[in-house]
C-alpha positions in Angstrom: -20.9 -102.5 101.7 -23.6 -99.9 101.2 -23.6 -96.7 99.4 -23.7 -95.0 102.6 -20.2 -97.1 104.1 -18.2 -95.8 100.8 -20.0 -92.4 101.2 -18.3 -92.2 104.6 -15.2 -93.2 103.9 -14.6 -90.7 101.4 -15.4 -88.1 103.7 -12.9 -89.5 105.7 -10.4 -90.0 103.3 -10.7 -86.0 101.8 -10.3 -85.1 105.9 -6.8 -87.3 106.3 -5.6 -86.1 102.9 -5.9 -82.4 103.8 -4.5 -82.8 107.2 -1.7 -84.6 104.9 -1.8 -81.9 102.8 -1.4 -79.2 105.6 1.7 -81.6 106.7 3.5 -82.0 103.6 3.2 -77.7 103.8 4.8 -77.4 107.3 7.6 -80.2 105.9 8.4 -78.5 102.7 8.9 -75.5 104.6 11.6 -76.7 106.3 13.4 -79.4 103.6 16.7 -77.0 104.0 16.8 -77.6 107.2 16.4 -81.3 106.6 18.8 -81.6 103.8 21.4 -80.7 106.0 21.3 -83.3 108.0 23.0 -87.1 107.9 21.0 -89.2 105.9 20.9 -93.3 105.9 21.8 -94.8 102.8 18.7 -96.0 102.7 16.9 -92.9 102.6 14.6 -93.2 100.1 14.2 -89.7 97.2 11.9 -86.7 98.5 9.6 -88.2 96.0 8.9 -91.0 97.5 7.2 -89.6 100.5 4.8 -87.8 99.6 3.5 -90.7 97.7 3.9 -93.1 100.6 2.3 -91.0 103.2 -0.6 -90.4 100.6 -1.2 -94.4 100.4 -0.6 -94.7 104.1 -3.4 -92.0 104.9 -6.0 -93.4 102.5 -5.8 -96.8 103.8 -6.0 -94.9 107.8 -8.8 -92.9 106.8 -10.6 -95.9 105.8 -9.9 -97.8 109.1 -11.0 -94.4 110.6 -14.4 -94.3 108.8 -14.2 -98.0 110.1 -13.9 -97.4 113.4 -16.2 -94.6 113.5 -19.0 -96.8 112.2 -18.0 -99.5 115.0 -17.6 -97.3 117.9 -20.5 -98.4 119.8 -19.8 -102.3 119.2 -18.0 -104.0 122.1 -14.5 -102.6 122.6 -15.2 -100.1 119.4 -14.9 -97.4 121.6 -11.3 -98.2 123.0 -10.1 -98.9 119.3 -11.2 -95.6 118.4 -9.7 -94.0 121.0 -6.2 -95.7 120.7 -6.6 -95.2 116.8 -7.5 -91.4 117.6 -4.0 -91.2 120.0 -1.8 -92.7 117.4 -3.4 -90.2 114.6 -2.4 -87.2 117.5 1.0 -88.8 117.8 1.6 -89.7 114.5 0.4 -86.1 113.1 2.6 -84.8 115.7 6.0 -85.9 114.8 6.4 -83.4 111.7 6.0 -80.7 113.9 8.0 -82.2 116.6 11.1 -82.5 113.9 10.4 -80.6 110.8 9.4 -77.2 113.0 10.7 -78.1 116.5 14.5 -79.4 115.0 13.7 -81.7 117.6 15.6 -85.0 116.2 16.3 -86.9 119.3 12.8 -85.8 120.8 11.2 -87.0 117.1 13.1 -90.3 117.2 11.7 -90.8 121.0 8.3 -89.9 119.8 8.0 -92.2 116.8 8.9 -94.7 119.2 6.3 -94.0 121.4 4.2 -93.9 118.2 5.5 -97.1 117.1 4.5 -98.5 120.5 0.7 -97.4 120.4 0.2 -98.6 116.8 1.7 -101.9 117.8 -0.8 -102.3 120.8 -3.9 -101.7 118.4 -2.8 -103.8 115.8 -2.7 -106.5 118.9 -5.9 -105.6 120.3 -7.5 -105.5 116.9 -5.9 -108.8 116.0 -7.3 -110.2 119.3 -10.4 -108.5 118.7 -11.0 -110.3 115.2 -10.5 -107.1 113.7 -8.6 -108.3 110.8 -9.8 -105.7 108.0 -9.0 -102.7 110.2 -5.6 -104.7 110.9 -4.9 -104.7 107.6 -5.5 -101.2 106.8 -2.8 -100.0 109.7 -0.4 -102.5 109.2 1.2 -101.0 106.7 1.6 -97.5 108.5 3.2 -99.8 111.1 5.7 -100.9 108.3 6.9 -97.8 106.9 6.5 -96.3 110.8 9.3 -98.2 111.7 11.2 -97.6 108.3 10.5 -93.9 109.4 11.6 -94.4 112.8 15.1 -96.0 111.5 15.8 -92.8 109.4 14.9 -90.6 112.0 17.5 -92.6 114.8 19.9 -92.9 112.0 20.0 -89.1 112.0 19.8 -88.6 115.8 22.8 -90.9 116.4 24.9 -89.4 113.8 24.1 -85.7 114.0 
């Protein structure tokens, strides 16, 4: 890995962490909201996501500066456009729940999310894209942890 690899990456990683940034703003804007609302005993303390979404978006933005660098290799184009969807759909969510109140239409939409993330890891997996596999496959994880919390709440509102 070169200077200008690691170079790239940190420009992507500054870009995901102040889109996360901008996030975590819209979120903590609406936490009374939120606190209302019936949580899973395994909901983990407000302090733990912030720190998990931090991790997840460093490792993404490093895939991201990954597939950037590999879009004109064969099939780097469709990974970077599926990774590009789940980013949109993923980014989405907050505003979909946190702004919107939209639980049941949040819990559909990390689904769908779910779904996309899924495919790609697949594709990569079959594309001998194991590094980039790695990177998302924790998202993927906590995704569905996420996804779990947020049906928990839409089934028991």
């Amino acid at each position: 890995m070169n200077f200008k690899t690691i170079e790239k990456a940190v420009i992507w990683v500054v870009g995901f962490l102040a889109v996360s940034a901008f996030i975590g703003q819209v979120t903590s804007a609406n936490m009374e909201w939120y606190d209302t609302l019936p949580k899973s005993p395994l909901n983990p303390p407000k302090w733990a996501f912030p720190i998990a979404w931090t991790s997840l978006y460093i490792l993404l933005a490093i895939a991201a500066s990954r597939f950037w660098m590999q879009r004109n290799d064969p099939y780097g184009k469709n990974h970077l456009t599926l990774f590009v969807i789940y980013m949109l759909f993923n980014w989405a969510w907050s505003f979909i729940f946190f702004t919107g109140h939209l639980v049941t239409p949040g819990f559909i939409w990390i689904v769908i999310s779910d779904i996309i993330l899924t495919t790609l890891i697949i594709i990569l997996w079959r594309h001998d894209r194991r590094i980039e596999t790695a990177l998302i496959i924790p998202t993927l994880l906590w995704s569905f942890f996420a996804a779990y919390l947020n049906g928990y709440i839409a089934f028991n509102l």
